[in-house]
Z-matrix of the N, CA and C atoms (Angstrom, degrees):
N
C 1 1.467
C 2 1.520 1 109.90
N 3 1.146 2 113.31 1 145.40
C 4 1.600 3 122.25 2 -157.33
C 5 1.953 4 97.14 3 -96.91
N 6 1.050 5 105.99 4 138.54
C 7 1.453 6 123.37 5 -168.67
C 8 1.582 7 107.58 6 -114.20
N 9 1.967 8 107.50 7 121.64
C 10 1.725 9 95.41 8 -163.62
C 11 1.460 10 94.41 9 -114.45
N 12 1.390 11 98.78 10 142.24
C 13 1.998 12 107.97 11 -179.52
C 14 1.331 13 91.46 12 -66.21
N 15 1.423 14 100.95 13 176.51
C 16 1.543 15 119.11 14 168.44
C 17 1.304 16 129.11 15 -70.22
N 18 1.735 17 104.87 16 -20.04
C 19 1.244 18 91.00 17 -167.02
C 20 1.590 19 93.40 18 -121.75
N 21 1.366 20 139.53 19 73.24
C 22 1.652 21 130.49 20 178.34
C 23 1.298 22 130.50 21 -62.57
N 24 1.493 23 110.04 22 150.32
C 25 1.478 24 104.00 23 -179.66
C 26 0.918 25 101.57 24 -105.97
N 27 1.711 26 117.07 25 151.19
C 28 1.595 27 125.91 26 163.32
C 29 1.540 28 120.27 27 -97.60
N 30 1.357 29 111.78 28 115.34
C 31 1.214 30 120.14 29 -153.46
C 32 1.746 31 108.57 30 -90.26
N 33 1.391 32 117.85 31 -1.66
C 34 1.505 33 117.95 32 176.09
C 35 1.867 34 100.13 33 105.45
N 36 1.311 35 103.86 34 5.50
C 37 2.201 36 106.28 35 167.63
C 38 1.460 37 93.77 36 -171.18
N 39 1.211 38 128.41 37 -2.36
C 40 1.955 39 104.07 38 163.12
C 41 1.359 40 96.73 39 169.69
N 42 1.060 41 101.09 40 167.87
C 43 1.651 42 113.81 41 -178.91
C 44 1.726 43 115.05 42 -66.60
N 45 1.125 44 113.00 43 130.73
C 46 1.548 45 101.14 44 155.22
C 47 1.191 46 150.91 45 -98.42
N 48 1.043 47 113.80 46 128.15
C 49 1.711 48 109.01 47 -166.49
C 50 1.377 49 134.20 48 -63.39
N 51 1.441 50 134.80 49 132.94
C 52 1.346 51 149.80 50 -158.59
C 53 1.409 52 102.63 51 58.38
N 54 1.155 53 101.92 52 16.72
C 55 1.662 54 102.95 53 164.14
C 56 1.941 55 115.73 54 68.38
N 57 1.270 56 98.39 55 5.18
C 58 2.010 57 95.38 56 148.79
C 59 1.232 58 125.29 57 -50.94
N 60 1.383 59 106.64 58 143.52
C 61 1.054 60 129.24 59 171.91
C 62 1.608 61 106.66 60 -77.90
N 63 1.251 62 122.00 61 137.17
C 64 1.653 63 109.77 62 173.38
C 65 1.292 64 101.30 63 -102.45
N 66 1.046 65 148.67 64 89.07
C 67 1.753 66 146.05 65 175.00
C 68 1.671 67 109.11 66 -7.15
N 69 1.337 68 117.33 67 -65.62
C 70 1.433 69 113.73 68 -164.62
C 71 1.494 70 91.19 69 -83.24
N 72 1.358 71 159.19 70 -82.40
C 73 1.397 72 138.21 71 -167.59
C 74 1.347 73 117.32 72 -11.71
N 75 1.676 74 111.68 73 -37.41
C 76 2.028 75 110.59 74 -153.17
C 77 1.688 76 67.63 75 -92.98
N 78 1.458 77 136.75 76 -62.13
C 79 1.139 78 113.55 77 -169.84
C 80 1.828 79 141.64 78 -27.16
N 81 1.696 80 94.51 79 -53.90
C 82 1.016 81 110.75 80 161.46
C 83 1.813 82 125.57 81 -50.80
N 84 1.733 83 106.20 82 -39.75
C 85 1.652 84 94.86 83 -160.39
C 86 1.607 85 101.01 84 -80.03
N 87 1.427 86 112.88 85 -14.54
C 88 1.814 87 134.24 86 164.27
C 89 1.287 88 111.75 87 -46.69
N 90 1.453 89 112.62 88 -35.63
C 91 1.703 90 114.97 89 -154.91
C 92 1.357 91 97.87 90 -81.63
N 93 1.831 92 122.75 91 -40.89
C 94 1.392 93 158.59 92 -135.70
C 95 1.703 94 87.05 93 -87.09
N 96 1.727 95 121.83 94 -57.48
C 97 1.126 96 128.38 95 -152.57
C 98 1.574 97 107.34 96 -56.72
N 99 1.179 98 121.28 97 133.50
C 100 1.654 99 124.62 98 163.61
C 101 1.620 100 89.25 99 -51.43
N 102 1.821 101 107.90 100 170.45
C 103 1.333 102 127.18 101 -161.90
C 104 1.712 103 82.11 102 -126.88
N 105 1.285 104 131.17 103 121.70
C 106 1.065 105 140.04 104 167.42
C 107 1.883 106 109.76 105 -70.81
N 108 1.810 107 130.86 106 132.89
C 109 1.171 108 105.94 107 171.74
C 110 1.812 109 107.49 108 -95.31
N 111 1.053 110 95.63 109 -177.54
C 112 1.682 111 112.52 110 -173.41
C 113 1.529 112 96.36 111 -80.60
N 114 1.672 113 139.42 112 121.51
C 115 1.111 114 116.28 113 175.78
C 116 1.621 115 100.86 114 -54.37
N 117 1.226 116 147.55 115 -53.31
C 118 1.438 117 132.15 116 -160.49
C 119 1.313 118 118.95 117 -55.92
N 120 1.456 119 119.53 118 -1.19
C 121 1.029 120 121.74 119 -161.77
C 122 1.526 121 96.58 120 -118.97
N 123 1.196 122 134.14 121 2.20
C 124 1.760 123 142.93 122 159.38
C 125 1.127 124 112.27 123 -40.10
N 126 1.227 125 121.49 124 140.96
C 127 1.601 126 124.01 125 163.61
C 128 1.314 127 110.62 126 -105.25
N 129 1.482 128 109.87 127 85.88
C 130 1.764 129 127.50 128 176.06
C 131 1.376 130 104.74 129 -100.92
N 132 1.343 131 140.28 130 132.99
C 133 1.477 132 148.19 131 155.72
C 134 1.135 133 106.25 132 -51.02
N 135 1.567 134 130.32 133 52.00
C 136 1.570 135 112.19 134 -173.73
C 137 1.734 136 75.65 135 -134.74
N 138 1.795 137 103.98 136 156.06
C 139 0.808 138 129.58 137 -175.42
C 140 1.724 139 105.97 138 171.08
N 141 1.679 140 117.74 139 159.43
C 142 1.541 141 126.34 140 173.37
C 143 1.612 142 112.72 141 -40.64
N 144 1.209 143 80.27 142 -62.62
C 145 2.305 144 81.25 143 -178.44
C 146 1.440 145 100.30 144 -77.05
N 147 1.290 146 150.26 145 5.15
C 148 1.645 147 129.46 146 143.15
C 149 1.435 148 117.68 147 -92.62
N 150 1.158 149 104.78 148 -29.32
C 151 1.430 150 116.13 149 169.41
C 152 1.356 151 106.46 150 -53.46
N 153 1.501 152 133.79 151 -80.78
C 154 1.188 153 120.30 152 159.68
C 155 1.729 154 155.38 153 1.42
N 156 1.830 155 81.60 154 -80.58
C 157 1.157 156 108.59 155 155.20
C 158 1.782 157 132.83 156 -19.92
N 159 1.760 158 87.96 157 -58.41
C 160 1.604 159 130.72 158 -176.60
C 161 1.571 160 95.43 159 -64.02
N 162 1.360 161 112.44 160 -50.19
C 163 1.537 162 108.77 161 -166.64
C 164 1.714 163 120.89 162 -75.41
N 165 1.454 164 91.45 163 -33.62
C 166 1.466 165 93.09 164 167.50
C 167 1.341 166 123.34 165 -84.09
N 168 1.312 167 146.16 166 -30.68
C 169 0.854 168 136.98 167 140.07
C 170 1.633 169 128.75 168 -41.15
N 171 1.436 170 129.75 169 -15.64
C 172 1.323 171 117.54 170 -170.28
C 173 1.889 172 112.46 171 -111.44
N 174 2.202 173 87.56 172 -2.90
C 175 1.240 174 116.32 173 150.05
C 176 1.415 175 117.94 174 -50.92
N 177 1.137 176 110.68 175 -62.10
C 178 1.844 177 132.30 176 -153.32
C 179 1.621 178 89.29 177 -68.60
N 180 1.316 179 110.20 178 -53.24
C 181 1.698 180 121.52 179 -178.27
C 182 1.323 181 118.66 180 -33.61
N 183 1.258 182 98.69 181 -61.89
C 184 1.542 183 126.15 182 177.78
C 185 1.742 184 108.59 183 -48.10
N 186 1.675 185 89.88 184 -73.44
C 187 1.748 186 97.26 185 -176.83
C 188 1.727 187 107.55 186 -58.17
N 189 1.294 188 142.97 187 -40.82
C 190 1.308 189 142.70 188 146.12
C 191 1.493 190 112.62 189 -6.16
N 192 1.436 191 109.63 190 -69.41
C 193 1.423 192 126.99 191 -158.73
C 194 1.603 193 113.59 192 -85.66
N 195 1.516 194 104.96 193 -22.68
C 196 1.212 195 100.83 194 -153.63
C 197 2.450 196 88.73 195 -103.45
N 198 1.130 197 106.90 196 -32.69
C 199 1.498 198 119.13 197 -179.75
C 200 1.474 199 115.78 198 -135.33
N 201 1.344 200 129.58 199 22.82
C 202 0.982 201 110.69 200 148.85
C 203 1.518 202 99.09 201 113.88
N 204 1.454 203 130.02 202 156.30
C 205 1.401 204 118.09 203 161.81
C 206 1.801 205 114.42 204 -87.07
N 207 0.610 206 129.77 205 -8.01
C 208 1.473 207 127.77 206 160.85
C 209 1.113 208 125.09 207 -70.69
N 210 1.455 209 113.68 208 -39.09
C 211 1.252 210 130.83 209 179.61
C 212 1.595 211 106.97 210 -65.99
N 213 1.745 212 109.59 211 -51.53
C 214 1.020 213 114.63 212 173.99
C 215 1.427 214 133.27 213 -56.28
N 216 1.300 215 108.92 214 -32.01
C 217 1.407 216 118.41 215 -175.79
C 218 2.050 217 109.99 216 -80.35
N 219 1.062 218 91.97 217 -28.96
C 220 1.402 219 115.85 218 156.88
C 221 1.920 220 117.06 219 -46.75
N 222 0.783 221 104.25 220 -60.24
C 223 1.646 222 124.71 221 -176.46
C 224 1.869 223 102.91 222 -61.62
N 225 1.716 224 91.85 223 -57.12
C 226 1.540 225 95.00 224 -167.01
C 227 1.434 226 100.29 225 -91.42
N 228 1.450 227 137.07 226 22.96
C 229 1.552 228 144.22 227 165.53
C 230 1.550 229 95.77 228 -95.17
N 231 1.221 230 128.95 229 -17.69
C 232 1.523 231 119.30 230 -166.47
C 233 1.352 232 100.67 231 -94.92
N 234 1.751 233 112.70 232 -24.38
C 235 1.569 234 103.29 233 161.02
C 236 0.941 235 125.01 234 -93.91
N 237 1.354 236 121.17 235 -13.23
C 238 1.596 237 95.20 236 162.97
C 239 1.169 238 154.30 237 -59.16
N 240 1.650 239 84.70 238 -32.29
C 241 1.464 240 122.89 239 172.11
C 242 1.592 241 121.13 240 -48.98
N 243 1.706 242 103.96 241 -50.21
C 244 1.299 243 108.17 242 160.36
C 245 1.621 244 126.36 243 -65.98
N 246 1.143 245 110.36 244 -32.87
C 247 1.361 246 113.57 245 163.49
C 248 1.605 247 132.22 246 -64.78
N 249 1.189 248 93.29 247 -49.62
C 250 1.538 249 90.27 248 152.76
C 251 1.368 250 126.24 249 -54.29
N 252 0.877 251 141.30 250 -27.52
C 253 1.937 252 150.40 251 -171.72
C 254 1.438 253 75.51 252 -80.97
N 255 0.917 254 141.86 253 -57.61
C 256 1.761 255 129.58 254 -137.91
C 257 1.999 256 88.09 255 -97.46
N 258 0.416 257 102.56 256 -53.81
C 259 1.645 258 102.36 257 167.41
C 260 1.653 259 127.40 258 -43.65
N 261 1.085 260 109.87 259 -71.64
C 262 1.199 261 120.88 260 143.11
C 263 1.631 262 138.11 261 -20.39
N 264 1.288 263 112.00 262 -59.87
C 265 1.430 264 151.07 263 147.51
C 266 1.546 265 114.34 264 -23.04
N 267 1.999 266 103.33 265 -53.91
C 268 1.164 267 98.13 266 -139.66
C 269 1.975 268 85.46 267 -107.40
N 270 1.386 269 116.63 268 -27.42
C 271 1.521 270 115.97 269 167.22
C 272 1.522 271 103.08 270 -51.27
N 273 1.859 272 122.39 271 -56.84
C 274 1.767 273 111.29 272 -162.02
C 275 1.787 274 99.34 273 -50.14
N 276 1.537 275 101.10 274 -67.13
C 277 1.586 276 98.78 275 172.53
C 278 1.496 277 129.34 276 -19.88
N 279 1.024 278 99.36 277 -45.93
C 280 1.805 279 109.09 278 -167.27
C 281 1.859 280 98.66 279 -81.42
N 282 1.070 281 121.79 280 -33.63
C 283 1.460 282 136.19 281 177.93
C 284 1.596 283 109.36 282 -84.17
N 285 0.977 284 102.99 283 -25.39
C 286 1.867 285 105.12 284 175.72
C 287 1.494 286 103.34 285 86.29
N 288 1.056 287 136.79 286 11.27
C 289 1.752 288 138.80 287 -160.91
C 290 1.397 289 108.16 288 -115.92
N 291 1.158 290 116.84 289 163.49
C 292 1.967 291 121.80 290 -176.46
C 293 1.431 292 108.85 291 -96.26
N 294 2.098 293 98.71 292 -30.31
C 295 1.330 294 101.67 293 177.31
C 296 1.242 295 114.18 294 -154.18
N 297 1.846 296 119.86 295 155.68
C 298 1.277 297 113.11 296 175.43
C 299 1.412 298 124.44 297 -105.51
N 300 1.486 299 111.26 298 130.84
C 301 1.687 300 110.99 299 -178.10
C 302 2.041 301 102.62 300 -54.25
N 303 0.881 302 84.89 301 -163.56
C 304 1.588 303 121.65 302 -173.11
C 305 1.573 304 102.50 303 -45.01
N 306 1.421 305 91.35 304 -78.08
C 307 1.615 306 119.90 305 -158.26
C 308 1.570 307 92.76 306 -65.75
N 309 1.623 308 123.45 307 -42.66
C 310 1.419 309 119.76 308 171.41
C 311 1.945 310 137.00 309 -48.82
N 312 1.699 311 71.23 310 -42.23
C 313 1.629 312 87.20 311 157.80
C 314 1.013 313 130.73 312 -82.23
N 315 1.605 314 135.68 313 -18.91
C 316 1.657 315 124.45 314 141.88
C 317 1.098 316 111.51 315 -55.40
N 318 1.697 317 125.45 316 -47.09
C 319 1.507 318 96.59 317 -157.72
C 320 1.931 319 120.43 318 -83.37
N 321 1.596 320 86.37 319 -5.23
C 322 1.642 321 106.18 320 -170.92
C 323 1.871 322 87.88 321 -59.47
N 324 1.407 323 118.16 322 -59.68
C 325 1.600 324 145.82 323 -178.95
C 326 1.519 325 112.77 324 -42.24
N 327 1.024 326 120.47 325 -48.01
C 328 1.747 327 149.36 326 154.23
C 329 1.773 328 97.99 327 -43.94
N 330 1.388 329 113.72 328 -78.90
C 331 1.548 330 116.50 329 -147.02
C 332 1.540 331 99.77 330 -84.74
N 333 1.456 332 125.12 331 -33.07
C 334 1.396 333 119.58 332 176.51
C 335 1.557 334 124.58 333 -46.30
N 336 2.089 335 103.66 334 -37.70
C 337 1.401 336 123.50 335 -172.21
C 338 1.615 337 94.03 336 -71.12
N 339 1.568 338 114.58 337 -37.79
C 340 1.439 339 101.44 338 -153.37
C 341 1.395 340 97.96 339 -79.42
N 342 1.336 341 123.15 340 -25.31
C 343 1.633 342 125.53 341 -178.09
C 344 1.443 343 110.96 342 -61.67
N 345 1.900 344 130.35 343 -28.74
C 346 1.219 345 104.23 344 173.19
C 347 1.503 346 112.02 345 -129.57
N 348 1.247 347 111.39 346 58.60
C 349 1.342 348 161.48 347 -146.93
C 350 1.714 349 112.09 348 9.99
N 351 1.403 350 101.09 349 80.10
C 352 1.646 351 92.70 350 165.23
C 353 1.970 352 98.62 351 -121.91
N 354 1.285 353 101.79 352 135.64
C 355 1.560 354 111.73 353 -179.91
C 356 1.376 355 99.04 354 -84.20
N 357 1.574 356 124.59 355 86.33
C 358 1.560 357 159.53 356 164.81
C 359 1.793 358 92.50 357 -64.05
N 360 1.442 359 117.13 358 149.44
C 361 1.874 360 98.32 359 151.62
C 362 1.728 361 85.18 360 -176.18
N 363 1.278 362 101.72 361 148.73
C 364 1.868 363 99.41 362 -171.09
C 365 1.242 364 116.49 363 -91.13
N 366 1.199 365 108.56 364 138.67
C 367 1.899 366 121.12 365 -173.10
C 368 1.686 367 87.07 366 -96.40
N 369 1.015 368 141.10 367 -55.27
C 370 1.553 369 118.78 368 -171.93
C 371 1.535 370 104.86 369 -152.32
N 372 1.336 371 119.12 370 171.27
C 373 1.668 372 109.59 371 -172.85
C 374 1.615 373 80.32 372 -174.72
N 375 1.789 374 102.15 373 116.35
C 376 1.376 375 127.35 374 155.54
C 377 1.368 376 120.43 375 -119.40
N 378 1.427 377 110.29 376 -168.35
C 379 1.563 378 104.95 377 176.83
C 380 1.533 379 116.88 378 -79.62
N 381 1.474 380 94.15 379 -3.29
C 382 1.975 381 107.48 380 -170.24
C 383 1.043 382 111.08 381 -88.49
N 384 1.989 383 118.73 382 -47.45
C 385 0.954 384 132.95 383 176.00
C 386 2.000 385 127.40 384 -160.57
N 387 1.340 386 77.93 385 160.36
C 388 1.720 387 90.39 386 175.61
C 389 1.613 388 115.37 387 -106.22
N 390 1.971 389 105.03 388 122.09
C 391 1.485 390 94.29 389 -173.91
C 392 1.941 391 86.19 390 -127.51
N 393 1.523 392 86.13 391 131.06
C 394 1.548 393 100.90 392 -171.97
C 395 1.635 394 96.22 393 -113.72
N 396 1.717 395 118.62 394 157.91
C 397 1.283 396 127.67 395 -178.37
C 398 1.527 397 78.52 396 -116.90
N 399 1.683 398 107.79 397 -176.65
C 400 1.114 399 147.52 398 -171.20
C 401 1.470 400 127.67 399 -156.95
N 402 1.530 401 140.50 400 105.51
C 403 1.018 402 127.54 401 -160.78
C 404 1.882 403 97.34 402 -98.67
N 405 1.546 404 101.07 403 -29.07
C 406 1.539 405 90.51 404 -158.64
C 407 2.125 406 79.41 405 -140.34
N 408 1.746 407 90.83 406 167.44
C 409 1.683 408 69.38 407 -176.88
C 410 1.956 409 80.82 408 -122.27
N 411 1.301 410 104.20 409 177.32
C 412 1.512 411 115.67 410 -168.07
C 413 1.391 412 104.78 411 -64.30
N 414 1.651 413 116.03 412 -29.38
C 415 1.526 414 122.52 413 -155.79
C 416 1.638 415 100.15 414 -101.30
N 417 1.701 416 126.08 415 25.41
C 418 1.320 417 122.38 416 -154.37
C 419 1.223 418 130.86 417 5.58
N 420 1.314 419 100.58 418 -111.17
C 421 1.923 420 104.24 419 177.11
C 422 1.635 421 115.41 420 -81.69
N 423 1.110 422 118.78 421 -12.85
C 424 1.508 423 128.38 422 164.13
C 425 1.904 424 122.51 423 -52.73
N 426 1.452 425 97.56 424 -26.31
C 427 1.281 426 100.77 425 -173.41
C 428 1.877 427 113.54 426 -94.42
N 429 1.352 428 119.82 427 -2.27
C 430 1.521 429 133.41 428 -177.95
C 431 1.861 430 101.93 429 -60.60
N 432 1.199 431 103.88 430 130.50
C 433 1.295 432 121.90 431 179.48
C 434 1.858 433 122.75 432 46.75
N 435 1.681 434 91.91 433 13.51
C 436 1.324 435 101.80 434 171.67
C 437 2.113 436 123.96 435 -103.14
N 438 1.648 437 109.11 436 69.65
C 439 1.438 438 104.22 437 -148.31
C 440 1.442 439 102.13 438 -61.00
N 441 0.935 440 110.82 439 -10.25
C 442 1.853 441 114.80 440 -159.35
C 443 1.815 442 99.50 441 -74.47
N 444 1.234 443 102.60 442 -24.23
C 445 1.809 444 103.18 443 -169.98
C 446 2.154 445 82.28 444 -88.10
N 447 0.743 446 112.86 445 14.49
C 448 2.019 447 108.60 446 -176.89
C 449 1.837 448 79.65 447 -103.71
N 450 0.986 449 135.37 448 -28.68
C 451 1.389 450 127.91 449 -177.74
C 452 1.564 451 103.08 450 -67.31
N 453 1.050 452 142.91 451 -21.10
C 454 1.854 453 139.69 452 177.50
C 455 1.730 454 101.03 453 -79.82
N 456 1.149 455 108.63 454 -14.70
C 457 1.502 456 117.11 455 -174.19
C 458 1.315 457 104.42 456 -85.80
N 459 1.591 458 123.92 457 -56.47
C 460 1.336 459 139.52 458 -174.78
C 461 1.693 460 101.80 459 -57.97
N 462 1.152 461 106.67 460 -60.80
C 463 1.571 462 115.19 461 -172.14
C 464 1.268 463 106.24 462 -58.76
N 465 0.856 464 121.07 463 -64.53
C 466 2.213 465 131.09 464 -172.24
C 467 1.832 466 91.14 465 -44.50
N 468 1.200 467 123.14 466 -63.30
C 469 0.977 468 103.56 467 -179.60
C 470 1.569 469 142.83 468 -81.42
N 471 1.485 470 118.22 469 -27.51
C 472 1.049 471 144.33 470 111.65
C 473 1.184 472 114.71 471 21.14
N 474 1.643 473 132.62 472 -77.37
C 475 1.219 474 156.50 473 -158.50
C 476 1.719 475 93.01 474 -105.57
N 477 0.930 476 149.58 475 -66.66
C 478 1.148 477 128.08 476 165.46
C 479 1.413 478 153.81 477 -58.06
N 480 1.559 479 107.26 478 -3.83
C 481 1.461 480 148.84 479 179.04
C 482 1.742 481 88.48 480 -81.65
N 483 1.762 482 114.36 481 -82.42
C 484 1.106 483 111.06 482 -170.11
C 485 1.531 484 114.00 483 -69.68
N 486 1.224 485 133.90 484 -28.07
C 487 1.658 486 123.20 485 -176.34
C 488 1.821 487 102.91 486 -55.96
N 489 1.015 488 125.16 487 -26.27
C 490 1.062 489 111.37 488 -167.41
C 491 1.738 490 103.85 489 -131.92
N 492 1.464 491 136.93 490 5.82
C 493 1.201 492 124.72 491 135.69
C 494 1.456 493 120.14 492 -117.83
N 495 1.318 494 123.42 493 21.42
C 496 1.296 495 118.76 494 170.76
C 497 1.198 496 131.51 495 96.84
N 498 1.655 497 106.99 496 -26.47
C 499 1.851 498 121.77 497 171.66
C 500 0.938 499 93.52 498 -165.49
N 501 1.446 500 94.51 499 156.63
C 502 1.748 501 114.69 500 177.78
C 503 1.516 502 108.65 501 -158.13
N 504 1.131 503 137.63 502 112.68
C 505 1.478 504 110.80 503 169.32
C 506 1.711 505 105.38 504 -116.91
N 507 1.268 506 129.58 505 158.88
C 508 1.595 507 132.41 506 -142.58
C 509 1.333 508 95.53 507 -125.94
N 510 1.421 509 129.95 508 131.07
C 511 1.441 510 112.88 509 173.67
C 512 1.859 511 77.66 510 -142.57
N 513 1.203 512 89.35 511 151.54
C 514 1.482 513 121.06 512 172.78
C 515 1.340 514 136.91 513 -110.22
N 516 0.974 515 92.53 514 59.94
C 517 1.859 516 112.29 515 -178.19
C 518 1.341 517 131.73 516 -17.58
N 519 1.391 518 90.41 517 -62.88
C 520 1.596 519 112.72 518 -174.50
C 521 1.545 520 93.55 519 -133.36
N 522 1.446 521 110.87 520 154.42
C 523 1.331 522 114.30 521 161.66
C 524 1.847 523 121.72 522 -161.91
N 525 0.990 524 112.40 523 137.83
C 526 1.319 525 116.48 524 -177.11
C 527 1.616 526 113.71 525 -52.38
N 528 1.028 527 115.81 526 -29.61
C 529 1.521 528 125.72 527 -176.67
C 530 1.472 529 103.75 528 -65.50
N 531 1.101 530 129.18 529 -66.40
C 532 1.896 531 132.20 530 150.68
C 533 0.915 532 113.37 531 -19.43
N 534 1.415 533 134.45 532 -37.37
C 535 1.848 534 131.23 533 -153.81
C 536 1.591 535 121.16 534 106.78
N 537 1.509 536 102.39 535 -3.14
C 538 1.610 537 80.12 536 -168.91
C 539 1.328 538 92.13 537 -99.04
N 540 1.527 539 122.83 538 169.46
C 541 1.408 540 162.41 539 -129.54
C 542 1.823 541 94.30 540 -86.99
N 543 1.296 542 107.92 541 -53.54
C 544 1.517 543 108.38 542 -170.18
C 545 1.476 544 104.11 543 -140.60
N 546 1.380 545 120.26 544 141.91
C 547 1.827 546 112.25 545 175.23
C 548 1.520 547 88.60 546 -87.86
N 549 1.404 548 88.92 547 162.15
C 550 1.687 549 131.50 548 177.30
C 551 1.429 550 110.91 549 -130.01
N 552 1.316 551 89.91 550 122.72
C 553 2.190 552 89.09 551 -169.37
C 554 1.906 553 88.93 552 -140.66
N 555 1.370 554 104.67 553 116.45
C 556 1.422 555 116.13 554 166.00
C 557 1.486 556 110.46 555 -111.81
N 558 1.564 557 101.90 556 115.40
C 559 1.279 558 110.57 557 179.61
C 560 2.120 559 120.51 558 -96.10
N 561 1.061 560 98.27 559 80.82
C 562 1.744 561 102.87 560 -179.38
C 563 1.151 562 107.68 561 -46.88
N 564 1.624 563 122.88 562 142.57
C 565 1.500 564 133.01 563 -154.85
C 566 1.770 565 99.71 564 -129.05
N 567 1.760 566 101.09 565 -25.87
C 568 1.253 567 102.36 566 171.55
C 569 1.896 568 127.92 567 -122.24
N 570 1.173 569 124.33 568 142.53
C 571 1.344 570 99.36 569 174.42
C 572 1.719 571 121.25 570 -77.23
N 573 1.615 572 99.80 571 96.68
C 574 1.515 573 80.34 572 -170.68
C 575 2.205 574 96.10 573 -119.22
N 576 1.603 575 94.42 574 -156.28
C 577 1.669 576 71.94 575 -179.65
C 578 1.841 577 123.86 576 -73.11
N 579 1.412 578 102.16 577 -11.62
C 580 1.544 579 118.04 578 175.88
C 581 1.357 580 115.09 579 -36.88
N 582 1.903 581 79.43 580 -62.82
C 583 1.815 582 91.05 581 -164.12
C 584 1.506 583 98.12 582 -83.38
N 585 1.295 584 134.66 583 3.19
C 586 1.472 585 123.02 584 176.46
C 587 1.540 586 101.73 585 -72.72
N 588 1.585 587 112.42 586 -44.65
C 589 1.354 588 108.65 587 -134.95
C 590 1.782 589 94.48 588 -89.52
N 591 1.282 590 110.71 589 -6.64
C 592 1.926 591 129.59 590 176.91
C 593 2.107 592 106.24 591 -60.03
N 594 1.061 593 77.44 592 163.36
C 595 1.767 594 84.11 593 175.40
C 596 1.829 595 114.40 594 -123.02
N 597 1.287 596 98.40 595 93.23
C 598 1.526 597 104.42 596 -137.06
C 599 1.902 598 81.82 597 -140.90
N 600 1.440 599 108.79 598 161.80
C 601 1.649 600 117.48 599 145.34
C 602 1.722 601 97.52 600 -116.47
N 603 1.886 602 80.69 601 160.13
C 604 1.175 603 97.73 602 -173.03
C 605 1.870 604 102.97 603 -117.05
N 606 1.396 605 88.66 604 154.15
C 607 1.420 606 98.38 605 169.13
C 608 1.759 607 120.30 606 -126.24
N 609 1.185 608 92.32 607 175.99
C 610 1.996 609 111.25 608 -172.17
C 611 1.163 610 110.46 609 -129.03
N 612 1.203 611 115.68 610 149.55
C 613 1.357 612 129.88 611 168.85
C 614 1.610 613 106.17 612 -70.08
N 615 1.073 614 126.51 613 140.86
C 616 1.885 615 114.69 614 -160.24
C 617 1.418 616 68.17 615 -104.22
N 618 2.136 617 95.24 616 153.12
C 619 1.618 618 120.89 617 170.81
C 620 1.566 619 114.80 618 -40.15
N 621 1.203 620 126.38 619 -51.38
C 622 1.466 621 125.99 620 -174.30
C 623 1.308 622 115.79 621 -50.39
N 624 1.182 623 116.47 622 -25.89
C 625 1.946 624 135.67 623 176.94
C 626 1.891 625 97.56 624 -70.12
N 627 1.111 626 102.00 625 -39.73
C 628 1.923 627 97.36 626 -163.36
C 629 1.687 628 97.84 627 -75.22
């Protein structure tokens, strides 16, 4: 008759006696066990630039819902505005210059988008105006049916168009945030009847510039 220790193991079909281990049983109940993963080792879409992304957009949401989209676009035009100055700011610096001609200010408009990755590229550039395409926008899929985040677009350039030629007004043609395929952003350089008769904001060269 089989004699049981005090302390038995359950081997995955019955107890064992004097409390051995049987090598191939523990093998077996090992084989059986699910494999737990490492959370660091998850495949979550989270990261700084979605994280972000996420925040500003759930910004826009908020201000949308909570005052209105005008209101909202309002709110997030006052940062752009500042962002643009610091943008702006930080190309003359890097160029050594007080100010940028024409052609500087497309390409300043061009290379800023491509730096936090929107594929920007110019459909035409006169002395009247700047008309830029868009393949992808910086805020990817975060920015769909959210127009008020198209206001950081208007302003950034907007504010850097006029600081350094004097006027600018921004109209937004097309835009990915709506649904369509590519934005269209014509930036008017002059007030003439063109850019009056457009649905656009306008900007100024701020007093400290004169």
């Amino acid at each position: 008759m089989l004699k049981w220790d005090a302390i038995q193991v359950w081997n995955g079909f019955g107890l064992i006696p004097n409390g051995k281990y049987l090598l191939g049983e523990m093998t077996h109940m090992n084989s059986i066990l699910p494999k737990q993963k490492l959370v660091a080792d998850l495949d979550i879409p989270l990261e700084r630039d979605v994280f972000l992304r996420t925040l500003i957009r759930e910004l826009a949401v908020t201000l949308e819902d909570v005052v209105g989209l005008e209101q909202a676009a309002g709110f997030i035009s006052t940062v752009g505005q500042n962002v643009g100055d610091q943008i702006d700011q930080s190309y003359k610096t890097a160029l050594n210059i007080s100010c940028l001609s024409r052609e500087q200010v497309t390409d300043v408009l061009v290379d800023l988008k491509r730096r936090i990755k929107g594929d920007f590229y110019v459909i035409e550039q006169t002395d009247e105006r700047i008309v830029l395409g868009s393949r992808s926008c910086p805020f990817g899929e975060k920015v769909k049916d959210r127009m008020s985040m198209c206001m950081m677009t208007s302003n950034v350039f907007g504010i850097i168009a006029a600081e350094n030629l004097g006027y600018a007004k921004v109209e937004l043609q097309q835009t990915i945030a709506q649904g369509h395929p590519e934005c269209r952003v014509v930036v008017y350089l002059k007030s003439d009847p063109q850019a009056e008769a457009s649905n656009g904001r306008e900007y100024f060269r701020s007093m400290k510039k004169v």
